[in-house]
VOFI-854554 format. One record per atom (N, C-alpha, C): x, y, z. Coordinates in steps of 0.02 Angstrom, whole numbers, padded with zeros to 5 digits, always signed. Layout:
N
XYZ...
***
This chain:
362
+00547-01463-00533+00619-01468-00541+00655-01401-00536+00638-01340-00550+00648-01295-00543+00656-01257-00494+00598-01274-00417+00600-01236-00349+00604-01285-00305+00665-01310-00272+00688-01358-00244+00718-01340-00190+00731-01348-00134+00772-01347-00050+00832-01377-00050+00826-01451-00092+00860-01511-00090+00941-01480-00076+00977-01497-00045+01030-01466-00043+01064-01404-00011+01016-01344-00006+01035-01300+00021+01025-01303+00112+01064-01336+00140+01090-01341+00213+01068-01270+00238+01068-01276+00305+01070-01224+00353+01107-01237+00415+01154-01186+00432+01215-01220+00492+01204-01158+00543+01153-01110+00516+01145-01060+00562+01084-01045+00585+01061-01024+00651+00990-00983+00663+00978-00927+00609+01015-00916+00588+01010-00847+00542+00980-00862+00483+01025-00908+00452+00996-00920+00389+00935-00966+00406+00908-00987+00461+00848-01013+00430+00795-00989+00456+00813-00917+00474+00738-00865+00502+00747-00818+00443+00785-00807+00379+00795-00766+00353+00729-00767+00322+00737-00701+00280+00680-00692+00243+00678-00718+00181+00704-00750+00161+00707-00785+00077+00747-00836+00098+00746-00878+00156+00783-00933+00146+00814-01001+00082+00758-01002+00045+00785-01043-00009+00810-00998-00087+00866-01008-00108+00885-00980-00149+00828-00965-00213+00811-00998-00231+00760-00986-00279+00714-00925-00271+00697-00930-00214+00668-00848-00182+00707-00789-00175+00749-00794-00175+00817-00747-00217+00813-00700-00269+00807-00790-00314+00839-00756-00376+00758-00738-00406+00700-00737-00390+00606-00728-00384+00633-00645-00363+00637-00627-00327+00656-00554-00305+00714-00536-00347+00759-00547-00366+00792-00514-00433+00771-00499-00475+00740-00548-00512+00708-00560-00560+00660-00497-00566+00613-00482-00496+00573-00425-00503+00591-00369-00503+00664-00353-00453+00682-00300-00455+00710-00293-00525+00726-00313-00569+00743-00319-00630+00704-00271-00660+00660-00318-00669+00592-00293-00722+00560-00222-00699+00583-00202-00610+00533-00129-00598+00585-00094-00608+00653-00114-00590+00706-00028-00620+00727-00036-00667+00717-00086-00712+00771-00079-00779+00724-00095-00836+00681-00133-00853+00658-00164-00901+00597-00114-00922+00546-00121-00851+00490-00048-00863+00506+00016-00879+00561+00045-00838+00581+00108-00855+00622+00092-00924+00624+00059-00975+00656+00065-01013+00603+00041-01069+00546+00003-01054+00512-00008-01135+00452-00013-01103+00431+00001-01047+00355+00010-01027+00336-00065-01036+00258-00063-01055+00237-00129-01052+00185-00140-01133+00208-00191-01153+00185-00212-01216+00118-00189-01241+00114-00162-01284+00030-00146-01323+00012-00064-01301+00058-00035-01224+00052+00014-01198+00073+00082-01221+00063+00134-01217+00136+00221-01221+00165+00214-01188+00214+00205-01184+00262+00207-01112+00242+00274-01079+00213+00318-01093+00191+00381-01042+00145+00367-01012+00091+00316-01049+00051+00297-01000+00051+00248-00955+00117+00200-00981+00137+00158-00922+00164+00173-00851+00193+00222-00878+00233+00256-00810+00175+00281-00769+00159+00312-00809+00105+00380-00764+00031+00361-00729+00003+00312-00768-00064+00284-00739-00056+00199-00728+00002+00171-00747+00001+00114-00713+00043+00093-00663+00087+00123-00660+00163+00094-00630+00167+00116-00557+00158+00205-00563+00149+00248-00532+00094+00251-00458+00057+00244-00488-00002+00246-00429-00014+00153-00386+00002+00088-00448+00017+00039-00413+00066+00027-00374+00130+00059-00378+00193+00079-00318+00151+00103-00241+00107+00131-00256+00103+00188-00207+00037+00151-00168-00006+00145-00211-00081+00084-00168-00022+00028-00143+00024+00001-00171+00044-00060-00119+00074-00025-00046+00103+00038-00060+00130+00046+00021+00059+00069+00055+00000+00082+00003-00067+00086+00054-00081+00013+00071-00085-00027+00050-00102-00101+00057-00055-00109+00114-00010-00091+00104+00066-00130+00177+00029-00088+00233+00032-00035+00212+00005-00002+00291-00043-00021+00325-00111-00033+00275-00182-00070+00301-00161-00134+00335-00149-00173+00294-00108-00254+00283-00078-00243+00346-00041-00197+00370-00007-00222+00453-00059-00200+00509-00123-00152+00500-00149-00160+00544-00199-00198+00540-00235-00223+00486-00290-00267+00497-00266-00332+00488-00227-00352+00419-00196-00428+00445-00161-00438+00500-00092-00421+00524-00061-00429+00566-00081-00401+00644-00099-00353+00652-00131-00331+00701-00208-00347+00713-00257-00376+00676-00324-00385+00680-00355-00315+00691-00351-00258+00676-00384-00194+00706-00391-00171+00642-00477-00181+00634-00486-00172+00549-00525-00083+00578-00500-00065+00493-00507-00003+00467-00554+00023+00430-00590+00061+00429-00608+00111+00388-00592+00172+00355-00557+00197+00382-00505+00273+00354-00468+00271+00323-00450+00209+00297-00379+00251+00270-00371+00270+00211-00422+00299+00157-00438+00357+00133-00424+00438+00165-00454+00438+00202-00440+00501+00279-00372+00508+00306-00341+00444+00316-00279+00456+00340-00219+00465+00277-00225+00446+00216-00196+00464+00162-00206+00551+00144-00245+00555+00155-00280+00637+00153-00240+00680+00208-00242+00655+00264-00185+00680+00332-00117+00685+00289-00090+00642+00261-00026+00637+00243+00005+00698+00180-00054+00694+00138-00060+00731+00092-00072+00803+00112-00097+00825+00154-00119+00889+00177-00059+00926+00213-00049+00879+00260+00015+00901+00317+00066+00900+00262+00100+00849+00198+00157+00882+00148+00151+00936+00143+00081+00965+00129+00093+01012+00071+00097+01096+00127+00060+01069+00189+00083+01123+00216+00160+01124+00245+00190+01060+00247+00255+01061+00277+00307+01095+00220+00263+01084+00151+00327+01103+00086+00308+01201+00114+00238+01216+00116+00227+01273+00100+00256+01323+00181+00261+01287+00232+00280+01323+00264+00375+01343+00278+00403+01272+00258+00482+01250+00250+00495+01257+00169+00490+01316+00139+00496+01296+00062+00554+01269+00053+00611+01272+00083+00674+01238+00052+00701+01198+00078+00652+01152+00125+00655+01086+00138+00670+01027+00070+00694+00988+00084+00693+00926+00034+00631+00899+00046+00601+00893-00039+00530+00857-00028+00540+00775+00019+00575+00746+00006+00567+00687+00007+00572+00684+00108+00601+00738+00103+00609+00717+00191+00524+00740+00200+00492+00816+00173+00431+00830+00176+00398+00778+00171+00396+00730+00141+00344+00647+00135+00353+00613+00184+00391+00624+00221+00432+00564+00264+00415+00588+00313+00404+00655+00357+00388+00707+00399+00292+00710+00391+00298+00687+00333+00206+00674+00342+00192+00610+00359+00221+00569+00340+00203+00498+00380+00192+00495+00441+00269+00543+00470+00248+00545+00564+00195+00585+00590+00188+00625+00539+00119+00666+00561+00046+00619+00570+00054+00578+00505+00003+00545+00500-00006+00482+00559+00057+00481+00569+00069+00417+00623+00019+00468+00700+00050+00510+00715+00018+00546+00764-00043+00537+00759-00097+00566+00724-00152+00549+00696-00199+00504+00708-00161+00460+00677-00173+00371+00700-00195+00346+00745-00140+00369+00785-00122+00355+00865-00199+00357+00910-00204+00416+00902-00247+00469+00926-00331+00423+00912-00329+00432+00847-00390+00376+00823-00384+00320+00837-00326+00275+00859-00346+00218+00865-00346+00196+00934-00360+00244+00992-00366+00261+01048-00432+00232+01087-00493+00202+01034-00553+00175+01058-00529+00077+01036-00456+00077+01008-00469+00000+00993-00447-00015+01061-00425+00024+01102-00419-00011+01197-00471-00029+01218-00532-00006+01211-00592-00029+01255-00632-00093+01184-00646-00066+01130-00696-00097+01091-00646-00129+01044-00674-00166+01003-00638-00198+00944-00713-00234+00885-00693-00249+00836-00735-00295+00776-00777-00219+00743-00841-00228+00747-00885-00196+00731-00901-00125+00750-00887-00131+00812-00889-00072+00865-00824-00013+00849-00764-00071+00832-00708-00025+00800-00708+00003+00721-00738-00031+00694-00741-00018+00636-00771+00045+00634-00842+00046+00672-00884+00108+00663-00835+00175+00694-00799+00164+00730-00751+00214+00758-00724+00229+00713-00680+00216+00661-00622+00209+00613-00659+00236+00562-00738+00227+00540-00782+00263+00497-00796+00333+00516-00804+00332+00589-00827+00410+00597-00768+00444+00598-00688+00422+00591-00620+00458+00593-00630+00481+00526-00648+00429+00485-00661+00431+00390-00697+00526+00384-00763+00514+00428-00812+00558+00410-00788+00652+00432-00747+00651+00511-00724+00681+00526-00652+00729+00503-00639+00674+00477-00556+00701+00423-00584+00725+00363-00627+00687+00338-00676+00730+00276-00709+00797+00264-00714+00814+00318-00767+00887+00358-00706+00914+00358-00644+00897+00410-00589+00953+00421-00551+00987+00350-00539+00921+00316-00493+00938+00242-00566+00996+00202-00617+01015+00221-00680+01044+00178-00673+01118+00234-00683+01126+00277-00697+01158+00303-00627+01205+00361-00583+01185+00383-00535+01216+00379-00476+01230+00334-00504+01302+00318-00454+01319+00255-00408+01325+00247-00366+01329+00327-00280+01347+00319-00254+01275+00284-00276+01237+00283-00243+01144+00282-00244+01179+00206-00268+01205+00151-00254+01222+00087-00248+01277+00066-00211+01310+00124-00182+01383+00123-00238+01438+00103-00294+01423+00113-00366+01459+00092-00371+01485+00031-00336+01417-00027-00353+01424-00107-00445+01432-00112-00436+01479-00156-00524+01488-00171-00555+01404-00201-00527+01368-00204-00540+01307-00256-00540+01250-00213-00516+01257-00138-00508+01190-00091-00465+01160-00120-00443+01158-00149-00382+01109-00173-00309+01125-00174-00286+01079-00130-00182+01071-00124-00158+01074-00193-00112+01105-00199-00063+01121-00277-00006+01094-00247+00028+01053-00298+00113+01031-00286+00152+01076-00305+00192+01118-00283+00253+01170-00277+00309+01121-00320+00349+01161-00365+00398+01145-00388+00447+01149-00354+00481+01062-00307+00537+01051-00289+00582+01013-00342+00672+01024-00328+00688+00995-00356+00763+00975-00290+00802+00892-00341+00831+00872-00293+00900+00881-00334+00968+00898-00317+01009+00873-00351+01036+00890-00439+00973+00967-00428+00940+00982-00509+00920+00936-00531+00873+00887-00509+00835+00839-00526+00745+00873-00504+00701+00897-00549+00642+00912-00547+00620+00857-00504+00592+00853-00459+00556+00818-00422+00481+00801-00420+00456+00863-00404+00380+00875-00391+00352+00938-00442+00305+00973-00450+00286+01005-00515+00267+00980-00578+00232+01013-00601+00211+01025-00666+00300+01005-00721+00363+01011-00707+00405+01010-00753+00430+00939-00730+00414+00920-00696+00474+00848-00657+00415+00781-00701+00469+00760-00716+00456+00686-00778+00423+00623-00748+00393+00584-00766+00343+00538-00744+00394+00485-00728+00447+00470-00755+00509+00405-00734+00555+00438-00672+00557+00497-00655+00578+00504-00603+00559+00512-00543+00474+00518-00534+00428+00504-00531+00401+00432-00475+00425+00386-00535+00414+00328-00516+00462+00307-00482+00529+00332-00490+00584+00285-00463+00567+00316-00391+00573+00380-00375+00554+00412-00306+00511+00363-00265+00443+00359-00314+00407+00306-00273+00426+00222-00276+00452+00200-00298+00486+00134-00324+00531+00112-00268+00596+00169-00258+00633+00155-00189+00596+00164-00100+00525+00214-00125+00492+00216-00032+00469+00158-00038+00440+00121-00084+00410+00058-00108+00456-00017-00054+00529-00002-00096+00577-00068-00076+00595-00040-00008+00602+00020+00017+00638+00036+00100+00576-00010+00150+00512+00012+00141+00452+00009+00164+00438-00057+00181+00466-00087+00119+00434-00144+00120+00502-00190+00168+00549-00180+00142+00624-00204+00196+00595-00182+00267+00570-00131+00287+00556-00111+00354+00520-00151+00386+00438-00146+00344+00390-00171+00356+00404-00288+00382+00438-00306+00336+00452-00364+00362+00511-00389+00398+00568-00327+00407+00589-00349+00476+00561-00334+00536+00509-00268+00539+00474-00260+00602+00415-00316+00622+00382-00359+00572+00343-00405+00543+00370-00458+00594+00452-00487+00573+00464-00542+00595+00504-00520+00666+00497-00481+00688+00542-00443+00754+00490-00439+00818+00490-00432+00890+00480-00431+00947+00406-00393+00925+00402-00317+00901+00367-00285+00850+00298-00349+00846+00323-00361+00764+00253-00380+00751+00242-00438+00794+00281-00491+00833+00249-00547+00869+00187-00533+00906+00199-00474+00947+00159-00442+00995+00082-00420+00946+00110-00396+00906+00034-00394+00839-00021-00434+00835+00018-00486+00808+00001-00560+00799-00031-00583+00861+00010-00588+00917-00050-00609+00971-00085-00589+00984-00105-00508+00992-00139-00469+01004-00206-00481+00957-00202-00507+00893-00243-00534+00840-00264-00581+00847-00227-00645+00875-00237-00713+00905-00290-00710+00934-00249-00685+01014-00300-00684+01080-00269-00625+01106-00310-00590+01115-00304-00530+01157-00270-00529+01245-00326-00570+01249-00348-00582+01315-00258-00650+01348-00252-00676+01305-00203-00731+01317-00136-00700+01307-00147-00644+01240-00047-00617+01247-00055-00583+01319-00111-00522+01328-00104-00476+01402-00067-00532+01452-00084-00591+01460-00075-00637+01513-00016-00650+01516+00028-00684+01467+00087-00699+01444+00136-00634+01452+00106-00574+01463+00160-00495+01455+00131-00460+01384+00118-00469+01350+00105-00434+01301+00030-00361+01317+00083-00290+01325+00033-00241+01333-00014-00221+01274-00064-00251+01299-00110-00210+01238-00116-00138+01200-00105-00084+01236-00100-00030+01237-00043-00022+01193+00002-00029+01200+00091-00011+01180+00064-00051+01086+00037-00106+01096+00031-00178+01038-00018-00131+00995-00083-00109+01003-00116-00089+00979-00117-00021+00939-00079+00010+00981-00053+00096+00967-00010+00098+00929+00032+00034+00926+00102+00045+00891+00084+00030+00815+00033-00025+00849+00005-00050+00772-00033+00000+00709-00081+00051+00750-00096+00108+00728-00057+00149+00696+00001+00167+00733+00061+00224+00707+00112+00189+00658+00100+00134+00661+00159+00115+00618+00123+00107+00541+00054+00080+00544-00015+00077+00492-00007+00157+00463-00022+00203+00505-00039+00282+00479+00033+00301+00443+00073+00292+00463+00168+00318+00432+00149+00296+00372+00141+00242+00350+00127+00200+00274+00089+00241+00235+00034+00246+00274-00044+00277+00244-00006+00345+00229+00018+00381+00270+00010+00468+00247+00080+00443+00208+00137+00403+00211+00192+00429+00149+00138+00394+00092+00108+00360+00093+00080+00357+00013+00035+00413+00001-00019+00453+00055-00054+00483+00020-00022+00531-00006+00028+00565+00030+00087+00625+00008+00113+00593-00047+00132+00533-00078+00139+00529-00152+00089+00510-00194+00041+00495-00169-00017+00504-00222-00010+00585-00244-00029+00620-00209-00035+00699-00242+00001+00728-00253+00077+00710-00250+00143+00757-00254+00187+00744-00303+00164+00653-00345+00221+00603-00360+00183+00579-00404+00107+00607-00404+00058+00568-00458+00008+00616-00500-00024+00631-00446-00076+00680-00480-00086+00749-00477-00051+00770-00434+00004+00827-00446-00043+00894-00414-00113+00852-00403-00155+00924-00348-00197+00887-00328-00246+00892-00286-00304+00858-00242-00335+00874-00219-00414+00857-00214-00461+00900-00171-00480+00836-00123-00541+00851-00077-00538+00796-00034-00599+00729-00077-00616+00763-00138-00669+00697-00142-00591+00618-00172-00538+00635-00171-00477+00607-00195-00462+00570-00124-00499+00559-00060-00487+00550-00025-00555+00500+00043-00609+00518-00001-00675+00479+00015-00691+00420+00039-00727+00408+00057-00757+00341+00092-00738+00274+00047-00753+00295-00028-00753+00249-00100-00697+00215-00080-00662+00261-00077-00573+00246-00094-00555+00206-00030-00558+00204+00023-00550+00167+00082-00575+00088+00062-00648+00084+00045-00662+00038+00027-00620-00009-00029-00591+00019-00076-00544+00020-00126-00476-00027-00101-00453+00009-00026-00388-00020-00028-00416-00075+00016-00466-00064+00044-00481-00107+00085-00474-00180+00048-00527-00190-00007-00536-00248-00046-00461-00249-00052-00412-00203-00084-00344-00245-00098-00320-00297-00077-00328-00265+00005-00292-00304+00059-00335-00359+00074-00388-00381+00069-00424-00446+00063-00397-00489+00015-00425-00465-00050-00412-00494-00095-00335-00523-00100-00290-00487-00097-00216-00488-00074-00203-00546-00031-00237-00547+00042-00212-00591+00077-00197-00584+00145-00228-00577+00177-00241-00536+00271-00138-00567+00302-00131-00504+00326-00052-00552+00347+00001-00578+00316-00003-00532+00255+00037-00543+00188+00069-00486+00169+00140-00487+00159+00162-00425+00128+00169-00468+00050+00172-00514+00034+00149-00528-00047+00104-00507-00067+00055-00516-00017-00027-00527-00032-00041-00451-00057+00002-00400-00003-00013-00335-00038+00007-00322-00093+00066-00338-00141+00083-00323-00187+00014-00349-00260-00009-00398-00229-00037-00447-00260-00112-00423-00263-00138-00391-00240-00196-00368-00224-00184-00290-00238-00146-00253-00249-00153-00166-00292-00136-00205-00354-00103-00244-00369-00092-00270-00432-00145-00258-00453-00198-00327-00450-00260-00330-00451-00319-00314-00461-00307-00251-00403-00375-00212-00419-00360-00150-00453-00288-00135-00458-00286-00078-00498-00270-00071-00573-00204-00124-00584-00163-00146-00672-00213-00174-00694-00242-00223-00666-00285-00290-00718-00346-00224-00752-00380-00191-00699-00452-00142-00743-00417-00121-00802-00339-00081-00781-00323-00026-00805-00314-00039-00865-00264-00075-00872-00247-00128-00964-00301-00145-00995-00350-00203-00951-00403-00208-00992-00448-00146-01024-00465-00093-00992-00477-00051-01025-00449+00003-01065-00373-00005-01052-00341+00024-01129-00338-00015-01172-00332-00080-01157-00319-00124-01250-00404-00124-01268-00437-00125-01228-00506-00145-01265-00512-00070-01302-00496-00009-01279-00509+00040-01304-00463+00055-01389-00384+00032-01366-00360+00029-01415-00351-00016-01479-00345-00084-01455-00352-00132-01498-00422-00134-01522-00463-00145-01484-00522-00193-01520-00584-00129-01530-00569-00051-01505-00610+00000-01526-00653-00020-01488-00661-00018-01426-00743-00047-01387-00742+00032-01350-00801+00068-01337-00814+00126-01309-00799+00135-01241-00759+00189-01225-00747+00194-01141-00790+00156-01113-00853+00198-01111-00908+00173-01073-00919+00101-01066-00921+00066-01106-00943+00001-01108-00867-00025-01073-00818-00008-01096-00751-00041-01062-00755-00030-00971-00773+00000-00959-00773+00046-00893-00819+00005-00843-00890-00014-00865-00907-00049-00844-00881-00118-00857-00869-00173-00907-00848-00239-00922-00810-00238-00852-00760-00190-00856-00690-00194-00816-00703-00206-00748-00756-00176-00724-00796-00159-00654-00850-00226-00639-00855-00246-00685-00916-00321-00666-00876-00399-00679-00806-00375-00719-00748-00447-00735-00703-00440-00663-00708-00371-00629-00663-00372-00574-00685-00383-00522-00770-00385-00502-00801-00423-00454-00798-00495-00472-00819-00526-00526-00842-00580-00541-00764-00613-00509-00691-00570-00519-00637-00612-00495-00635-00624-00445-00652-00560-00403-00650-00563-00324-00669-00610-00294-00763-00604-00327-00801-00676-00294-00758-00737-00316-00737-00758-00347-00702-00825-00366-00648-00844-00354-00597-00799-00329-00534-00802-00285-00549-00809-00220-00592-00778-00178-00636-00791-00128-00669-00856-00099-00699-00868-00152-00732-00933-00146-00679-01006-00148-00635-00982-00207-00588-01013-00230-00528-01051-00145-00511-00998-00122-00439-00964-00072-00478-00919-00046-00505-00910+00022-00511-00862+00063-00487-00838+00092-00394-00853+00085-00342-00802+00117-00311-00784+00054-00357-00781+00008-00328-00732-00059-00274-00768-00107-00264-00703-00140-00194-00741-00173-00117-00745-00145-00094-00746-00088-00062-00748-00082-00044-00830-00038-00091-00835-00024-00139-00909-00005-00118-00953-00051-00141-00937-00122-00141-00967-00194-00065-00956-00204-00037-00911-00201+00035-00931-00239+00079-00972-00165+00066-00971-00106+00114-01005-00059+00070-01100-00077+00006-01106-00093+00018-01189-00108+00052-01203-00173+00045-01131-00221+00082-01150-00294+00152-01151-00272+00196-01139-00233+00257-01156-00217+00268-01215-00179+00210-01207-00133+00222-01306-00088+00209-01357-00152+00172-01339-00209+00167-01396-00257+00212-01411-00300+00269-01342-00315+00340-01351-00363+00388-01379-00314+00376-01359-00266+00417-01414-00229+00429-01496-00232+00373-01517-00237+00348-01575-00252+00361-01609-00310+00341-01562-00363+00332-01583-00429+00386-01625-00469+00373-01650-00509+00320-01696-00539+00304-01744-00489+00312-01757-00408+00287-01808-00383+00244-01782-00320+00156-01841-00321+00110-01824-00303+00108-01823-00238+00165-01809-00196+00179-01834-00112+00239-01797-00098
***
């Protein structure tokens, strides 16, 4: 009774390609934007510090979803699965910090935004073998980009200004006399920085999604062989798909280290971690910009809580929490999997075909 169509007409092409066509999906997106700029930044989340809400939950799940969107458009929507993008977050992060250190009185935020295209370049470049090979054959390509970006961020020292320590430091920018980046700039301002690349990204990401853009994606994922036929260039489809994947990847890795954790070496950037966003975007939902939200949720809030309340409430030892958290978060995977094999986002689009319905069985 609650999520219903009944009534709401459509007299235009417009309104019924929109992106939230039924009102109820509206006021579902209010509702959230609600709760991420006004409600969180104002009382955190129940049982929590609000310092630690901001800072280790809020914060870094903002920032894995624009890694999830970026993956999420090249392996769901584009079919051109990944291994790097650990490596290519690392590109993004590296090229900031030399773009802050060589432009010091640049605006950071354009510096993040200026690493995306870097990273997009990057991309490009690597995803230059999905013209001939694809599946398995690509993957192993996209691994040895992993292995190769790993060696460069270790071994050429200008990328970290040849600190004795290998590790990028965040420079104190500020915007507006608003502390930005540094050791003095506040964890809620912080978040909102990453909160708004979050909503632009994601506005971008699904009008290019439902635009000329991603169609060409999509077939290219379909049938390869059948869009080329129809007009669709593989080359232009595939590359674009790459560069537009890497822009995502390096503005989040540039706020992972600038907006979060405030310095980085390259093990912050490893094979692990690829694997990491990878599962998101499974778990999430291949071809889903829900699915991404739904899947950093997931693999990152659900550990994280459970192992602060077990630590705080019920006194159970890191250690033992650390693991529980790590064998309750497979055990979900497998069972959402088994459950919905296009994830949860799978699961919440029949939980809406069924309120539609509801209370009647047809």
């Amino acid at each position: 009774m609650y999520f219903r169509e009944t009534g709401q007409f459509k007299s235009k092409y417009k309104e019924e390609l929109a992106a939230f066509p039924i009102f109820e999906d509206k006021i579902g997106i209010a509702i959230a934007a609600i709760i991420a700029f006004v409600l969180i930044p104002l009382f955190g989340l129940p049982g929590l510090s609000y310092e630690f809400t901001i800072s280790a939950v809020m914060i870094p799940v903002v920032i894995f979803t624009i890694t999830t969107l970026g993956l999420n458009i090249l392996l769901g929507f584009a079919g051109q699965i990944s291994l790097g993008t650990a490596a290519f977050m690392g590109v993004g992060a590296y090229s900031c910090y030399k773009i802050m250190t060589i432009f010091p009185d640049l605006n950071a935020l354009i510096c993040v935004v200026l690493s995306g295209i870097v990273t997009a370049f990057v991309g490009t470049i690597f995803g230059l073998p999905s013209l001939r090979i694809k599946g398995f054959y690509l993957m192993v390509a996209t691994l040895a980009a992993q292995f190769f970006l790993e060696w460069a961020f270790i071994r050429i020292a200008w990328l970290y200004n040849y600190n004795i320590s290998g590790a990028i430091e965040v420079p104190y920018k500020e915007m507006f006399g608003i502390v930005l980046t540094g050791a003095k700039s506040e964890p809620l301002t912080r978040y909102f920085v990453c909160l708004v690349f979050l909503v632009v990204l994601t506005w971008l990401a699904s009008n290019v999604i439902r635009g000329r853009i991603g169609r060409s994606w999509m077939m290219i994922r379909d049938m390869d062989i059948a869009a080329e036929l129809i007009g669709v260039r593989p080359l232009t489809a595939k590359l674009s798909a790459f560069a537009f994947s890497s822009f995502y990847i390096g503005i989040s890795g540039a706020l992972m280290v600038f907006f979060w954790l405030g310095a980085a070496e390259v093990e912050s950037f490893d094979i692990n971690h690829s694997f990491t966003y990878l599962f998101m975007v499974i778990i999430g939902g291949l071809g889903s910009i829900t699915g991404s939200y739904f899947g950093a949720i997931l693999v990152w809030v659900v550990p994280v809580i459970l192992k602060e309340y077990g630590k705080s409430v019920f006194g159970i030892d890191a250690f033992i929490m650390e693991n529980f958290t790590t064998i309750l978060l497979g055990v979900v995977m497998l069972t959402i999997l088994i459950v919905e094999p296009h994830g949860l986002a799978r699961i919440w689009q029949i939980a809406k075909q069924k309120l539609r319905l509801w209370p009647f069985p047809y």
